[in-house]
C-alpha positions in Angstrom: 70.7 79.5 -33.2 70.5 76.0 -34.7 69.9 73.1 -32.3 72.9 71.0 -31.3 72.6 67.5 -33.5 73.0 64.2 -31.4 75.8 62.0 -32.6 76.3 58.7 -33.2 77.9 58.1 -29.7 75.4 60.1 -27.5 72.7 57.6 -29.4 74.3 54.7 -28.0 74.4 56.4 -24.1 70.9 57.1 -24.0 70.5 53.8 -24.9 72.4 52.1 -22.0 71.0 54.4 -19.9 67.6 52.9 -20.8 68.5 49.7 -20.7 69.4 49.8 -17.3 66.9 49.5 -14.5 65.8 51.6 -11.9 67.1 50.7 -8.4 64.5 50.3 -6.1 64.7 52.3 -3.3 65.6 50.0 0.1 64.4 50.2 3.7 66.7 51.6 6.2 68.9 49.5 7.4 68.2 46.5 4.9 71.3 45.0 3.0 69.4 43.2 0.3 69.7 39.4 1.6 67.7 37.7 4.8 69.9 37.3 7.6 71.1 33.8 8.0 69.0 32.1 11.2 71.3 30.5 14.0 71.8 26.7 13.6 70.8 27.2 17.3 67.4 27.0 16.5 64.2 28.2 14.4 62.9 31.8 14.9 59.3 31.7 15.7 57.0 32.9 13.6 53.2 33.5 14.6 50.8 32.3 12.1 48.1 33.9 10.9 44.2 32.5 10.9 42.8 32.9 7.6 39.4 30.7 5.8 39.7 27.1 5.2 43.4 25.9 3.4 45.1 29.4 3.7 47.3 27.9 6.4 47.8 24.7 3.9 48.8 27.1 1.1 51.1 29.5 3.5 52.8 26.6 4.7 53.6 25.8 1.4 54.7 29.1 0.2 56.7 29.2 3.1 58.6 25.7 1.9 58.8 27.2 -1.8 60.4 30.9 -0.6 63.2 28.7 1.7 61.7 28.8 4.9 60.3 26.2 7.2 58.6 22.9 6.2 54.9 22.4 6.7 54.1 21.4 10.2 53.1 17.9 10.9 50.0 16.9 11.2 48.8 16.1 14.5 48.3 12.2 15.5 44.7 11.8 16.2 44.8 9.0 19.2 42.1 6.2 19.5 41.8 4.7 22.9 41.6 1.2 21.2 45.4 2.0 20.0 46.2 1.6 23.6 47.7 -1.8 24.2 45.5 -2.1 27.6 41.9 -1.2 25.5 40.7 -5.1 24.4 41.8 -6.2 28.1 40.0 -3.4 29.6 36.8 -3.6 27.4 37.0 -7.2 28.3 36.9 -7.0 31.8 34.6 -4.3 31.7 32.0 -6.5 29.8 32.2 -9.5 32.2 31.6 -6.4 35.5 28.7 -5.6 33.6 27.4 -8.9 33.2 28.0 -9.9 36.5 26.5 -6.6 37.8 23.4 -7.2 35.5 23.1 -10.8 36.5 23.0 -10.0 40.4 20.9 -7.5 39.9 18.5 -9.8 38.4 18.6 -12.7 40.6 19.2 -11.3 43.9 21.7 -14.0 44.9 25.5 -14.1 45.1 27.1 -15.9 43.5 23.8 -15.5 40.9 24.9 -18.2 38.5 25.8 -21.9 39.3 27.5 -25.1 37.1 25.5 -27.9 37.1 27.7 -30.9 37.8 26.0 -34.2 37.3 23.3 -35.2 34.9 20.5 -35.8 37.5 18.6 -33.1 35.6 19.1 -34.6 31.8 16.0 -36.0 30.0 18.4 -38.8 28.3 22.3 -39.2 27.8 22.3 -36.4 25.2 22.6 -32.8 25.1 19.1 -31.3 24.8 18.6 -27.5 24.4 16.5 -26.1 26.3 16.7 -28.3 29.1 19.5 -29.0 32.4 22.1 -30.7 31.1 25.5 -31.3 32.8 27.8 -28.5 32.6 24.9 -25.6 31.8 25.4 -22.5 34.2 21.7 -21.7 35.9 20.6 -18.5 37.3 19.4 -18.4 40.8 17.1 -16.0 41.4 15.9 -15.5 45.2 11.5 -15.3 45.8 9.7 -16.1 48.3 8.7 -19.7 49.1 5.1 -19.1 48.5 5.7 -18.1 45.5 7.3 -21.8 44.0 4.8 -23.6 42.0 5.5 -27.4 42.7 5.0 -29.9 40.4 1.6 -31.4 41.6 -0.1 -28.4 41.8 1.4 -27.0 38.1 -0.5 -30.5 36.9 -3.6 -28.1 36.8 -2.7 -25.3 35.7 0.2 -26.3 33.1 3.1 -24.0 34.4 6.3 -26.0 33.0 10.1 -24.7 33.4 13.2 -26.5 31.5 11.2 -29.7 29.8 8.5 -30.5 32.8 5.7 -29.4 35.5 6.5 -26.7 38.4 10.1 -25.0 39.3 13.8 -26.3 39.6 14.8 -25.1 43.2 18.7 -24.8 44.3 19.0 -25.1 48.0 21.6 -26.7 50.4 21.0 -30.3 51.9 20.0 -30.5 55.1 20.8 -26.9 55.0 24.3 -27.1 55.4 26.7 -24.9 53.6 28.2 -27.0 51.0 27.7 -28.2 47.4 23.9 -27.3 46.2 21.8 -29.2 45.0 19.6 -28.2 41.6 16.3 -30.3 41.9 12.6 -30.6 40.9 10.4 -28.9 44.1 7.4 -32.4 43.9 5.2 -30.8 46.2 5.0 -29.1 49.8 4.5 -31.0 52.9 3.3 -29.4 56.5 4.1 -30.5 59.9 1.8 -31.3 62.4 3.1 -31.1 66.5 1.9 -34.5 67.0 4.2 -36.3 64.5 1.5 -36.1 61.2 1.7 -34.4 57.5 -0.4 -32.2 55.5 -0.7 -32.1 51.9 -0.5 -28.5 51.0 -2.1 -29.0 47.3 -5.6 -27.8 45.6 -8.5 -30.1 45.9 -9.4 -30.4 42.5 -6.7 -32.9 41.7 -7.3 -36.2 41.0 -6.4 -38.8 43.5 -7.3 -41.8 44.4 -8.6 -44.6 41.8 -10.5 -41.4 40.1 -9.1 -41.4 36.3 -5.8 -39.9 35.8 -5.1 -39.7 39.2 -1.8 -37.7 40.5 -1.7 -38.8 44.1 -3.2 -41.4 46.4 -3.2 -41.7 50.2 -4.3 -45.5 50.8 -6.4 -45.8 53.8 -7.7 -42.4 54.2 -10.4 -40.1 53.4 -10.9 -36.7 52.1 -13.0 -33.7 53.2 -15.4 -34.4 50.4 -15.7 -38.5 50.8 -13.4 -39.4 48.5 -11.6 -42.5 49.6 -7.5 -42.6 49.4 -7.8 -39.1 49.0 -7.0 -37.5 52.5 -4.9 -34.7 52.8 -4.4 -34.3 56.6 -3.0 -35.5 59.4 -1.2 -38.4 57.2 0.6 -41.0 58.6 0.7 -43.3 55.7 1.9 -44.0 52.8 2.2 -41.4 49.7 1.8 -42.5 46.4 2.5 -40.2 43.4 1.9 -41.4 39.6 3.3 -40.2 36.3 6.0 -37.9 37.7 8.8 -36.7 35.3 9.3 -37.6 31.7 9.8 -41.1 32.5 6.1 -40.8 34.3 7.6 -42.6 37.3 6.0 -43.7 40.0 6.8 -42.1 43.7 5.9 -43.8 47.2 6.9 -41.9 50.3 6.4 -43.3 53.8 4.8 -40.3 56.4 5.1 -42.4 59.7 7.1 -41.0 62.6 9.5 -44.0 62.2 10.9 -42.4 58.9 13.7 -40.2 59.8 14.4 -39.4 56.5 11.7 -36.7 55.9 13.1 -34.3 59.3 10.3 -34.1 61.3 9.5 -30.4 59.8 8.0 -29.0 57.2 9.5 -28.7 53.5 9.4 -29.7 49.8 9.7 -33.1 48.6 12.3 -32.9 45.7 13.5 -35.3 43.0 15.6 -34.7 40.0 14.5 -35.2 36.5 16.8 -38.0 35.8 16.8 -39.8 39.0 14.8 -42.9 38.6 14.9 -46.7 38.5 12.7 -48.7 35.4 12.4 -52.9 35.9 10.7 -53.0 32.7 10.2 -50.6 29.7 6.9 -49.6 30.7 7.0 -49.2 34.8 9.8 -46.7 36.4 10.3 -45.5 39.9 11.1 -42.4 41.0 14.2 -41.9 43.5 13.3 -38.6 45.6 16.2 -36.6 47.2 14.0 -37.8 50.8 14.5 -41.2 50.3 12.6 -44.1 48.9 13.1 -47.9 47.4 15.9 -47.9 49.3 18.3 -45.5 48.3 20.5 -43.0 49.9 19.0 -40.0 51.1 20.7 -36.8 49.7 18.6 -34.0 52.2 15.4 -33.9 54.5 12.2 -32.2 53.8 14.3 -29.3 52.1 13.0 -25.9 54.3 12.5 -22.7 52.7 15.2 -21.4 54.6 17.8 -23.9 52.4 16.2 -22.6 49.2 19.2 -20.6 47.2 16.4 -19.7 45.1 14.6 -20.6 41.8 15.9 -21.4 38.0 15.3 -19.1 35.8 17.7 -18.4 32.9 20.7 -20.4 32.2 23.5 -20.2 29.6 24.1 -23.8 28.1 27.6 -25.6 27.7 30.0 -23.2 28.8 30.1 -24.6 32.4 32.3 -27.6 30.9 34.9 -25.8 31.2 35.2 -25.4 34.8 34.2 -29.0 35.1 37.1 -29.6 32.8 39.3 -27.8 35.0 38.5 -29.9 38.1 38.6 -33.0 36.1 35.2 -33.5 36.8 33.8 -33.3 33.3 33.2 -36.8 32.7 29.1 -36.5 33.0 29.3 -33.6 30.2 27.4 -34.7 27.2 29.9 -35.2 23.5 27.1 -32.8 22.1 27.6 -30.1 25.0 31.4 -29.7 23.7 30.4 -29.5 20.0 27.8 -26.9 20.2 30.3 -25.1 23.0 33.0 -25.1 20.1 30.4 -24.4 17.3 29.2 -20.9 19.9 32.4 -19.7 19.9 33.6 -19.8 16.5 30.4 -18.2 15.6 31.0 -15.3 18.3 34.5 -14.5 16.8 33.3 -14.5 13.4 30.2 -12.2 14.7 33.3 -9.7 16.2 35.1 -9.6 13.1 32.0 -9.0 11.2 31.0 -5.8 12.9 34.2 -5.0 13.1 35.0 -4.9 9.3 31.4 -3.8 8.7 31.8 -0.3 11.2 35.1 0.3 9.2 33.4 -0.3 5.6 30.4 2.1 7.1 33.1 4.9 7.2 32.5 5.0 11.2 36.5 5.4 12.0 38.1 9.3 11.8 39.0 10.1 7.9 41.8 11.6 9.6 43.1 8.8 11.4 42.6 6.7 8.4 44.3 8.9 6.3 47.7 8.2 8.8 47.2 4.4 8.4 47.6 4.7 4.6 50.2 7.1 4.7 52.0 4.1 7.0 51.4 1.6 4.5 52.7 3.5 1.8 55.6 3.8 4.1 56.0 -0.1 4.8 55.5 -0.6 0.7 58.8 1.9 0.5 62.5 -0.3 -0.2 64.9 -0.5 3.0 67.4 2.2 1.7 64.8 4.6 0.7 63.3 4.4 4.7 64.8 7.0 7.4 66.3 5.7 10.3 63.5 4.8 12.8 65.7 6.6 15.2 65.8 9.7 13.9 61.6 9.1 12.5 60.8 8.7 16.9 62.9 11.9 17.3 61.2 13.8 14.8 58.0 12.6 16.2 58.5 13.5 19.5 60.0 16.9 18.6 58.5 17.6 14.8 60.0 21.6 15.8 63.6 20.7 15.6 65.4 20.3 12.7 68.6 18.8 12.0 71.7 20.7 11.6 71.7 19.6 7.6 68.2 20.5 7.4 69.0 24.2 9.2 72.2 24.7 6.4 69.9 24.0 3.4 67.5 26.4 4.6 70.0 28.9 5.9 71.6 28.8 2.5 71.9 32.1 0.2 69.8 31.5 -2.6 71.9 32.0 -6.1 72.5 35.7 -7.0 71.0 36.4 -10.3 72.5 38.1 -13.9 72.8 41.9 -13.3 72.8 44.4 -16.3 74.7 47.2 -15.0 75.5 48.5 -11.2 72.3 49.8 -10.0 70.7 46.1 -11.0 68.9 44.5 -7.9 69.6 41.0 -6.9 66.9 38.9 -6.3 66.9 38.6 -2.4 63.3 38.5 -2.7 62.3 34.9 -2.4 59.3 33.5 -4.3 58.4 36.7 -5.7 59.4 37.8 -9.7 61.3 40.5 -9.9 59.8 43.6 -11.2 59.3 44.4 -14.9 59.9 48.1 -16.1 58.5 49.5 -19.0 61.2 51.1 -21.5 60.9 55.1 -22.3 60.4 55.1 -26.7 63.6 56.2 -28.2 63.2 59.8 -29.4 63.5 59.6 -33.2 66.9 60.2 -35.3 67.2 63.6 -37.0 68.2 63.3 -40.3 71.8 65.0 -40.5 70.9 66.7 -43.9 68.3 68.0 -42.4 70.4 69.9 -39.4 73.3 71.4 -41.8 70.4 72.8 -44.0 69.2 74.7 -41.0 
C-alpha cells in the first residue's frame, strides 16, 4: 500500500503546532501571578547570610524583580554628635585638672591669684617670675624643709627670679586673705625674751667681705665680732636682699611687738622696698621696719599654706577683672593672656582637621556626611518633605501607601503566540527559550503518484 502524501494544508498545521510553545507545567495551586501584598503592611521576609556583598546584590535584585527597596543603612552615632559632648569634655578636663593639681600640692584650694604686685621685679610683665594676676600652686611640706633666703646665699637654691622659697601663709594666722612672700630667714624664741639665728656658720657677717648679716655689738662662737647668733637682743642688719640688693634692719628687743614674741620666719616681698638714691634701697619686711605698717608677726609654721611651686601666668586677671580689682595687672599680662588663647584655639582646630585628614573618623560615618551634603547641594523642589525624611528615619520599615501600590502593581502581561503561551509572572527572570523540532522534508508529489 502506498503511503498517504501530506498536503499542502497538513504542512501548514505542523507548522503552528511547532511554533507554539510548550506550557510549562505549574505548581499546585499557583495561578501564574504573585498575590498582591496588603497595603496593611510588608510581609517579612528572612534574609539569608551569604559572603561579603551578597546581601548588597539581593537587595538589589529584590528592587529590580518589584519587591522591597534596599534597607537603609544604619546611622553610625558618635558621642561628639551629642549636643552635651564639648560641655561634658569641658568640664571633665577642668575635674581632671583640678584632681591632678590637689593631688600634687596637697592643699585645697591648691592654686591661688596673686593680687598685688609686691612680688614683681619692675612694673612689667616678666615670665618666669610673680607677677600680678599669675595663679601659684601651693604645695603643703614641712617647715624644715623651706630653704630661706640667707641660708640659699650658700648654696644657690633660687625659685621665681631670687634666693630661697616663696611661702603663702595667713597673717597673724588668721583666716583671711594670704599673703604670697619671700621666707628671709628663721628666727627662734628664747623663754626669757631673746632670738636665735637659726642659719649655717659659714656665712659671712660682720665687716668680713660680702657680708649677708651683721649683729652690731655681739660676738660669735668662733670670735668673730658682730657676728653673734644667740640670745640677740639687738639690732639685725641684712645686706643685699632682693633684686634691688636692699638693705634690711630688724629690731630684736622685747620692746618690739611687732615680731610676736614666738618663733617664725622673717618675710618680705620681692617688690617691697624704699630707694633715697639710685644706689641705696631699703627693704620693707612684712614684720615691720623704717616705719611702716606691719602686715603679720613672725609668721609660724602653723600659718604656712605651703610653698610655690608651679604657677600658670596671666590667666588670674580675669578674676581680678571680675572684682574690679585688676588695676595692678601689668598691659603685657593681658597681651600675652590674649596672644595664649588664640594660640590654644588655633592648636584645637589644628588637631582637629589634622585627625580628620589622618582618616581617624569611621569611613562609614563619613560616607553619611557626604551623602548629606550632596543632599544640601540638591534644589528646593527636588528635596522631600523633611517631615516625611524624620518619619522615614524613625520607621525606614514602613512604606507609604503610594510606595505599597507601585510595588503591589501587576507587572505588564507579555505578547502570547497561541493559548498554551505562559505569561511572564516570573519577575527578573527571562523566559525560557525552546529549541524548534527540524521540519521533516517535503516529498516530492511526482514522486508519490509514481509509487
Amino acid at each position: 500500500m502506498a503511503p498517504r502524501s501530506s498536503s499542502p494544508a497538513d504542512d501548514d498545521d505542523l507548522d503552528a503546532a511547532d511554533d507554539e510553545e510548550e506550557p510549562r507545567p505549574r505548581r499546585k495551586g499557583s495561578t501564574g501571578h504573585r498575590p498582591a501584598r496588603p497595603k496593611t503592611g510588608t510581609t517579612p521576609v528572612r534574609r539569608w547570610k551569604g559572603p561579603k556583598g551578597a546581601e548588597d546584590d539581593e537587595d538589589e535584585l529584590d528592587e529590580e524583580a518589584g519587591g522591597a527597596p534596599p534597607r537603609k543603612k544604619p546611622t553610625y552615632w558618635r558621642a561628639r554628635d551629642s549636643l552635651y559632648f564639648e560641655p561634658l569634655v569641658a568640664l571633665a578636663i577642668i575635674v581632671l585638672l583640678i584632681v591632678g593639681m590637689y593631688a600634687y600640692t596637697q592643699n585645697w584650694p591648691p592654686i591661688y591669684v596673686v593680687e598685688s604686685d609686691s612680688m614683681q621685679h619692675g612694673s612689667n610683665d616678666v615670665l618666669g617670675l610673680i607677677n600680678t594676676g599669675d595663679l601659684v600652686l601651693a604645695q603643703k611640706v614641712p617647715a624644715g624643709s623651706v630653704v630661706t633666703y640667707v641660708n640659699a646665699t650658700q648654696t644657690g637654691y633660687s625659685t621665681y627670679g631670687e634666693y630661697g622659697d616663696v611661702v603663702l601663709y595667713y597673717p597673724n594666722g588668721q583666716d583671711t586673705t594670704p599673703i604670697i612672700h619671700r621666707a628671709i630667714l628663721f628666727l627662734s624664741y628664747n623663754s626669757w625674751g631673746t632670738y636665735n639665728l637659726e642659719i649655717p656658720a659659714s656665712i659671712p657677717c660682720g665687716s668680713e667681705p660680702n657680708a649677708v648679716f651683721s649683729t652690731p655689738g655681739t660676738v660669735s662662737a668662733s670670735g668673730k665680732a658682730d657676728c653673734g647668733t644667740s640670745n640677740l637682743d639687738g639690732t639685725l642688719d641684712l645686706f643685699g636682699i632682693g633684686w634691688k640688693s636692699s638693705n634690711v634692719s630688724i629690731s630684736l628687743s622685747t620692746s618690739n611687738d611687732a615680731l610676736g614674741h614666738h618663733a617664725g620666719f622673717l618675710t618680705m616681698g620681692d617688690n617691697n622696698f624704699y630707694c633715697s638714691t639710685a644706689s641705696s634701697c631699703v627693704g620693707l619686711p612684712d614684720q615691720g621696719g623704717a616705719g611702716i605698717a606691719t602686715l603679720s608677726e613672725l609668721v609660724e609654721p602653723g600659718w604656712v599654706i605651703g610653698v610655690a611651686r608651679g604657677m600658670v601666668p596671666w590667666f588670674g586677671a580675669i578674676k581680678l577683672w571680675l572684682e574690679g580689682n585688676s588695676g595692678m595687672v601689668p598691659s603685657q599680662s593681658w597681651e600675652w593672656m590674649g596672644l595664649t588663647i588664640a594660640a590654644l584655639i588655633l592648636l584645637a582646630f589644628g588637631i582637629h582637621y589634622a585627625l580628620r585628614a589622618e582618616g581617624i573618623e569611621d569611613p562609614r560615618r563619613r560616607a553619611e556626611e557626604e551623602e548629606e551634603e550632596l543632599d544640601a547641594e540638591e534644589p528646593e523642589e527636588e528635596r522631600p518633605r523633611r517631615g516625611s525624611r524624620f518619619l522615614r528615619a524613625l520607621q525606614p520599615w514602613r512604606r507609604s501607601e503610594d510606595e505599597e501600590d507601585e510595588i503591589d502593581r501587576a507587572p505588564p502581561k507579555s505578547r502570547a503566540s497561541g493559548p498554551g503561551s505562559r505569561s511572564s509572572s516570573r519577575r527578573g527572570r527571562p523566559p525560557p527559550r525552546v529549541k524548534r523540532a527540524e521540519k521533516p522534508k517535503r516529498s516530492n508529489s511526482r514522486d508519490d503518484d509514481d509509487l
